[in-house]
ROMI-71539 format. One line per 5 residues: number of its first residue (from 1); their letters; for each residue z, x, y of C-alpha. Coordinates in Angstrom, 3 decimals, always signed. Each point is the difference from the previous one (the first is absolute). Example, Ala and Ser with C-alpha at 12.3 -4.5 7.8 and 13.67 -1.06 7.14 Angstrom:
BEGIN
1	as	+7.800/+12.300/-4.500 ~ -0.660/+1.370/+3.440
! end
This chain:
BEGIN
1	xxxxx	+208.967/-122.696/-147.954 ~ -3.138/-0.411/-2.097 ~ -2.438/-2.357/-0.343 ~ +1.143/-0.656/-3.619 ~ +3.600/-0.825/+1.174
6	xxxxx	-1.999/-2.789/+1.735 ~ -1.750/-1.005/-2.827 ~ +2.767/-0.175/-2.122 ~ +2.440/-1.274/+2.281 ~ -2.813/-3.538/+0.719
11	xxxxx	-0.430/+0.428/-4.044 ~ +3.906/-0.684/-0.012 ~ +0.102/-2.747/+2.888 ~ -2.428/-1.896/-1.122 ~ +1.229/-0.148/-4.034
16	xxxxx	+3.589/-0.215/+0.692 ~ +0.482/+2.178/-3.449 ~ -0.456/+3.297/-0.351 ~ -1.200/+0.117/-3.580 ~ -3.006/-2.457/+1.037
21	xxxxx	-0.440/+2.198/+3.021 ~ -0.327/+3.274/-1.825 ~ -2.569/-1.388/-2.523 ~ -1.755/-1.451/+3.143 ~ -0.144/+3.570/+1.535
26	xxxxx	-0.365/+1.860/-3.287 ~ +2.967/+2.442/-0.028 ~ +3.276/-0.363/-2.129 ~ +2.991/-1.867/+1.180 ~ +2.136/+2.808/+1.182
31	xxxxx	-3.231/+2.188/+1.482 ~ +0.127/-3.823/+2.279 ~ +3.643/+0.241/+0.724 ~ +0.133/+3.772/+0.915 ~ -2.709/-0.586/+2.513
36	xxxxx	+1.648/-3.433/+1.562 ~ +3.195/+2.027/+0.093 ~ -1.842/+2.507/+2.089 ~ -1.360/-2.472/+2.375 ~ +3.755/-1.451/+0.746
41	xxxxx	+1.094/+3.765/+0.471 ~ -2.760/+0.640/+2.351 ~ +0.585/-3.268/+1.976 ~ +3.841/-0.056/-0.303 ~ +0.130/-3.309/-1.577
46	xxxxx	-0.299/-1.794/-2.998 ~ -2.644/-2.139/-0.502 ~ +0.834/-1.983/-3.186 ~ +3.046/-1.721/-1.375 ~ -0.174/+0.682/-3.476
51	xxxxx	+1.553/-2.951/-2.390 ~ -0.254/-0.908/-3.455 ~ -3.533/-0.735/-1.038 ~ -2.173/+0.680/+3.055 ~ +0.830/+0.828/+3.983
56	xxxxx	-0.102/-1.077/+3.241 ~ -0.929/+1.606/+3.338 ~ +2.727/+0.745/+2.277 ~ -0.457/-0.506/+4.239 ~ -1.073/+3.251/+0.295
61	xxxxx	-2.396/-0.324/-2.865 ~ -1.555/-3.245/+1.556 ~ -0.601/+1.540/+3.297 ~ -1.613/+3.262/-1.685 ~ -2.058/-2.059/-2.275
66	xxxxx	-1.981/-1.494/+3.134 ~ -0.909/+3.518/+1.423 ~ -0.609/+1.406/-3.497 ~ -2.598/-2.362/-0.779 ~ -1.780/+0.173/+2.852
71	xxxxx	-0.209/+3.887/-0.142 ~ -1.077/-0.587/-4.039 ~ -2.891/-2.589/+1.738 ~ -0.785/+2.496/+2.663 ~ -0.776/+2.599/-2.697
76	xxxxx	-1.905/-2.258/-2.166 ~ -2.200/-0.880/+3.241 ~ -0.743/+3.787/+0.606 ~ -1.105/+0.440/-3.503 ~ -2.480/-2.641/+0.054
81	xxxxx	-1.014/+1.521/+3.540 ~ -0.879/+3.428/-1.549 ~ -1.455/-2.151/-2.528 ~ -2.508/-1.017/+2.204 ~ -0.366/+2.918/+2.476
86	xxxxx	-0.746/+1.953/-3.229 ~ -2.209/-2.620/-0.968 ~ -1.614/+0.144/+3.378 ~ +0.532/-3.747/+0.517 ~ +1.849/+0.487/+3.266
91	xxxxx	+0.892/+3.031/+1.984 ~ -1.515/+2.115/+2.693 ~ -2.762/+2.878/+0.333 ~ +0.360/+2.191/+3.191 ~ -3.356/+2.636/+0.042
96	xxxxx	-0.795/+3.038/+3.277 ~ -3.014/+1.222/+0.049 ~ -2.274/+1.717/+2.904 ~ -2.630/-2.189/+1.443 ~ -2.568/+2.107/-1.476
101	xxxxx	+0.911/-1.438/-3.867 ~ -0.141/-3.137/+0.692 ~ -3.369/-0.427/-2.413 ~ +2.332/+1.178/-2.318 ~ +3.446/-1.757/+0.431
106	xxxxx	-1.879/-3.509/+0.721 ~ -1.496/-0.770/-3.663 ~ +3.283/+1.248/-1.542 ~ +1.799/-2.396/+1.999 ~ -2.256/-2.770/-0.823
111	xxxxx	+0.176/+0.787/-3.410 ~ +3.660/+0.063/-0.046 ~ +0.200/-3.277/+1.874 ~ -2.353/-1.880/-2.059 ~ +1.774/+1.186/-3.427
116	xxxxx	+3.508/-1.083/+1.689 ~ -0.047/-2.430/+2.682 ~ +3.733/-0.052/+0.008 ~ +0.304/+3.344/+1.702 ~ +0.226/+0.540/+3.467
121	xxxxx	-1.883/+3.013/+1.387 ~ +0.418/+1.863/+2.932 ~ -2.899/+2.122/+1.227 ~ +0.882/+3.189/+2.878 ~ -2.911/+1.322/+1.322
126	xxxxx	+1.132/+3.655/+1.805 ~ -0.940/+3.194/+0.313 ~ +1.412/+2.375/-3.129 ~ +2.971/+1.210/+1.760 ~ +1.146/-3.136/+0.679
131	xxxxx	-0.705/-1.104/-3.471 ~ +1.701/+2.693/-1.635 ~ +3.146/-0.337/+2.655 ~ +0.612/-3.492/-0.818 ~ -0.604/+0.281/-3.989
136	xxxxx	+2.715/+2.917/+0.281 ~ +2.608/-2.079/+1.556 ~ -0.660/-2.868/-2.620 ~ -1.942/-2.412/+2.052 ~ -2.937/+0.240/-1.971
141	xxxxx	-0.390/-0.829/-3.968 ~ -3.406/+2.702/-0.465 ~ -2.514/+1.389/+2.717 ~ -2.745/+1.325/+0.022 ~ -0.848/+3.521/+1.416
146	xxxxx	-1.141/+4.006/-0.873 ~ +1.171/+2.200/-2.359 ~ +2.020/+1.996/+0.536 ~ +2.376/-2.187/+2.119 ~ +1.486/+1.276/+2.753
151	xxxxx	+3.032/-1.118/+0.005 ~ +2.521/+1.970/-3.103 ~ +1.542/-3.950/-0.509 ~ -3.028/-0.700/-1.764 ~ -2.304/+0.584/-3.012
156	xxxxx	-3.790/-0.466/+0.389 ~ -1.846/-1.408/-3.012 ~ -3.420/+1.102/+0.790 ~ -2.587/-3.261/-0.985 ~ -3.690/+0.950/+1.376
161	xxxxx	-1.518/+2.990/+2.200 ~ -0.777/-1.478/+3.927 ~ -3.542/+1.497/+0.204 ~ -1.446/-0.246/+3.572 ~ -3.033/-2.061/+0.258
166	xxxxx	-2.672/-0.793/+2.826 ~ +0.062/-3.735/+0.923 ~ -3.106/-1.851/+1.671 ~ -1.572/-3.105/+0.177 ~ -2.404/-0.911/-2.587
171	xxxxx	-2.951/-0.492/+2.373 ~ +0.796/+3.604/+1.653 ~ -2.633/+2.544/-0.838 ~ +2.651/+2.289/-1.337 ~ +1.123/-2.772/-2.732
176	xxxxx	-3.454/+1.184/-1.808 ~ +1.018/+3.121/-0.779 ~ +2.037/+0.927/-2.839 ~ +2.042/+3.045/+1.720 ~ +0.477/+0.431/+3.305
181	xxxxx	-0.043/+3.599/+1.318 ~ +1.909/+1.733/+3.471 ~ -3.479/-0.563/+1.798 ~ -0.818/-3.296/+0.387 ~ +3.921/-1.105/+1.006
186	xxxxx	-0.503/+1.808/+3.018 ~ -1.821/-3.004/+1.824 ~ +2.137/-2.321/-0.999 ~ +2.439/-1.529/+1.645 ~ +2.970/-0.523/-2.163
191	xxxxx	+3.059/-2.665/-0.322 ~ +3.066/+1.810/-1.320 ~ +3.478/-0.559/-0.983 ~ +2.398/+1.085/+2.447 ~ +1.338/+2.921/+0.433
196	xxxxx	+3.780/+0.718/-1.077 ~ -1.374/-1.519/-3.191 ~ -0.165/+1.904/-2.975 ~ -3.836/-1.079/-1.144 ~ -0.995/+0.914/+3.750
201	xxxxx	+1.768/+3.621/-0.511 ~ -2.144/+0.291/-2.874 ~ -3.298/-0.888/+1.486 ~ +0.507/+2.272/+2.916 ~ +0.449/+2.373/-2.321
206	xxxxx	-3.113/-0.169/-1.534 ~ -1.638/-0.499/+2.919 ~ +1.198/+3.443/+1.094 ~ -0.852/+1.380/-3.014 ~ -3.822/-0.488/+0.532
211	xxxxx	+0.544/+0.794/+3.179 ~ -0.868/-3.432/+1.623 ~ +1.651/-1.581/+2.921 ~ -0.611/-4.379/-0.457 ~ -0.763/-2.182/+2.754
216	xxxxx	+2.772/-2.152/-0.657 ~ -1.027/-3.750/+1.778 ~ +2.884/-2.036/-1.679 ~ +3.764/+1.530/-1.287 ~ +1.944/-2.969/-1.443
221	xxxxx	+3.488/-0.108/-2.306 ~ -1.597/-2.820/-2.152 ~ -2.431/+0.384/-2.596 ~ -1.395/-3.133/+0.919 ~ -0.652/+0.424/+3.425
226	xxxxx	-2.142/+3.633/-1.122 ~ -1.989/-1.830/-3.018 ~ -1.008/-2.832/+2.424 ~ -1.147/+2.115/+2.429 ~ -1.995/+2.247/-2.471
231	xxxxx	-1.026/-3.430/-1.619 ~ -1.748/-1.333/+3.657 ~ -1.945/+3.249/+0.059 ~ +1.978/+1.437/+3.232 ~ +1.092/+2.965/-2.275
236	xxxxx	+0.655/+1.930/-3.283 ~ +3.284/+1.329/-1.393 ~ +1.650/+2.061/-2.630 ~ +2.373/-1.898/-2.336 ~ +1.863/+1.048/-3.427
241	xxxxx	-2.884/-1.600/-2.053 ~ +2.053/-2.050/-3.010 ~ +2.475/-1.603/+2.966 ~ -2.525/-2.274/+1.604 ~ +1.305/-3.546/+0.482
246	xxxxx	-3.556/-1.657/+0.835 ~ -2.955/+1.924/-0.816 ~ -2.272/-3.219/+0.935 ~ -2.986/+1.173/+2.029 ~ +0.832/+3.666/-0.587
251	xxxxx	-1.197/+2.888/-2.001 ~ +2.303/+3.100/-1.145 ~ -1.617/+2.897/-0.138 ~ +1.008/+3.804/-1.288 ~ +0.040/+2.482/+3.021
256	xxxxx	-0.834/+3.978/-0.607 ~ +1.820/+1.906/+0.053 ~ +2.298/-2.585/-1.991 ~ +3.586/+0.397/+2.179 ~ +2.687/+0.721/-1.985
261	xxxxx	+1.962/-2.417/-2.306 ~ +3.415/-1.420/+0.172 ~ +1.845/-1.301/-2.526 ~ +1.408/-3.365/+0.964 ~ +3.561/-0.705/-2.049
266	xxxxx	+2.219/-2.887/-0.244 ~ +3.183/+0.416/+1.228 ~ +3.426/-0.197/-1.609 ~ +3.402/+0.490/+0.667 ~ +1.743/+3.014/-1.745
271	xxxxx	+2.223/-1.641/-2.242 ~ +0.117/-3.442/+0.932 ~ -0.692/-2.895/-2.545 ~ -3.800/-1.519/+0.387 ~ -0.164/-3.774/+0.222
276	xxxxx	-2.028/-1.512/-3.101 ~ -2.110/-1.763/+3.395 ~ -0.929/+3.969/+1.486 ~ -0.559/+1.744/-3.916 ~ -2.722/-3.440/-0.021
281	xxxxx	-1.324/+1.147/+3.384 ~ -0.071/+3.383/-1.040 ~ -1.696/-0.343/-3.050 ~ -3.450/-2.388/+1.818 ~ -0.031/+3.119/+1.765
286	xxxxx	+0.217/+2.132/-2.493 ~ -3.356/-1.806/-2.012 ~ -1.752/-0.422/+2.824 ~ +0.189/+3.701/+1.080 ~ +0.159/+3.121/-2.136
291	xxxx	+0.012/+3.718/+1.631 ~ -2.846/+2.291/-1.201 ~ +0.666/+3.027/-2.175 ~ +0.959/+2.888/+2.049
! end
């Protein structure tokens, strides 16, 4: 059974005449008959008693008639439903991304939101494992991570390089200088991501490559909690410099050596479809950030 054996079979029903019911459905008169003769095979009854000048529907044909227009009205309701989820006039947005990105993922989500208030978003904060874990097993729409990704479910789209920056307060004597070299970090006490976290891996790493071992005063899993510390003066840090949520009262400067660069990458699922809502996320993330020529 086809949908066009339902569509022809309500054509039928509700003309009572098949010629009026083929030009209704625009196919010829036997195409109409073949295809209602089908429908009686399929369901082992007829469905019309066919008389001189028109027809009527049998018991069998008024009991089908109920469930075959609601399936027809179910169908119609799912086409206006893509309508709009394609339209972006309803539907749902579900975005991972490391705590670290947030500067990032923040202003694409406003922009998203303020375009189409219909949506609903759903914003997962986690460390990149986790992000890539649950974007793998469908949970997620598009995160928001490093290229390459780790995990062989997925394809990174790199979008920016994550550049390692030194973060202070803009009162700090530090915040006047327009590089920072290994020297003067060395008396100062520093608030840092913690560790486990990818960022913090890559700040220890530079840190051991200039051979400097941080007073570390403050380790916290939130952004927030490091930037409001550095903010009050207690402490410096080292951030991804274009991810910053809340650079208020702060100054980003360029350390020397510069660390190496990452290349942060949206996130897809190999072969799955992309929503119209995450391609629209994707793309305020792709203007806002382009990677520099390698």
């Amino acid at each position: 059974m086809e949908l066009r054996h339902l569509r022809y079979f309500s054509a039928v029903a509700d003309a009572l005449h098949f010629g009026r019911a083929a030009r209704r459905v625009h196919v010829s008169q036997p195409t109409l008959s073949q295809q209602i003769r089908q429908l009686e095979e399929e369901l082992g009854a007829p469905l019309f008693e066919r008389a001189r000048g028109g027809v009527r529907l049998t018991q069998a044909g008024e009991l089908f008639r109920t469930y075959a227009s609601r399936a027809l009205e179910d169908v119609d309701a799912g086409k206006v439903a893509v309508g709009a989820l394609r339209g972006l006039t309803t539907g749902a947005l579900r975005v991972g991304y490391p705590p670290s990105m947030r500067g990032v993922v923040l202003p694409a989500l406003s922009a998203v939101l303020r375009r189409h208030p219909g949506l609903v978003l759903s914003a997962e904060e986690a460390v990149v494992r986790r992000v890539e874990r649950r974007l793998a097993d469908g949970r997620l729409d598009v995160g928001l991570g490093y290229a390459p990704a780790r995990s062989p479910d997925l394809e990174a789209e790199p979008v920016f390089d994550s550049k390692l920056a030194l973060v202070v307060a803009k009162g700090h004597p530090l915040a006047k200088l327009e590089t920072v070299g290994a020297k003067p970090l060395t008396q100062e006490p520093f608030a840092l991501l913690s560790r486990g976290l990818r960022v913090r891996a890559r700040v220890d790493a530079w840190f051991a490559a200039i051979r400097i071992a941080p007073h570390v005063a403050l380790e916290s899993n939130a952004v927030a909690t490091v930037l409001a510390t550095v903010r009050a003066g207690l402490a410096v840090t080292v951030l991804p410099e274009p991810q910053l949520a809340d650079a208020a009262g702060l100054a980003v400067k360029r350390l020397s050596p510069a660390p190496r660069a990452e290349l942060a990458a949206l996130l897809w699922r190999k072969g799955a479809p992309r929503t119209p809502a995450a391609e629209l996320f994707a793309a305020e993330v792709r203007g806002a950030r382009r990677p520099s020529k390698r």
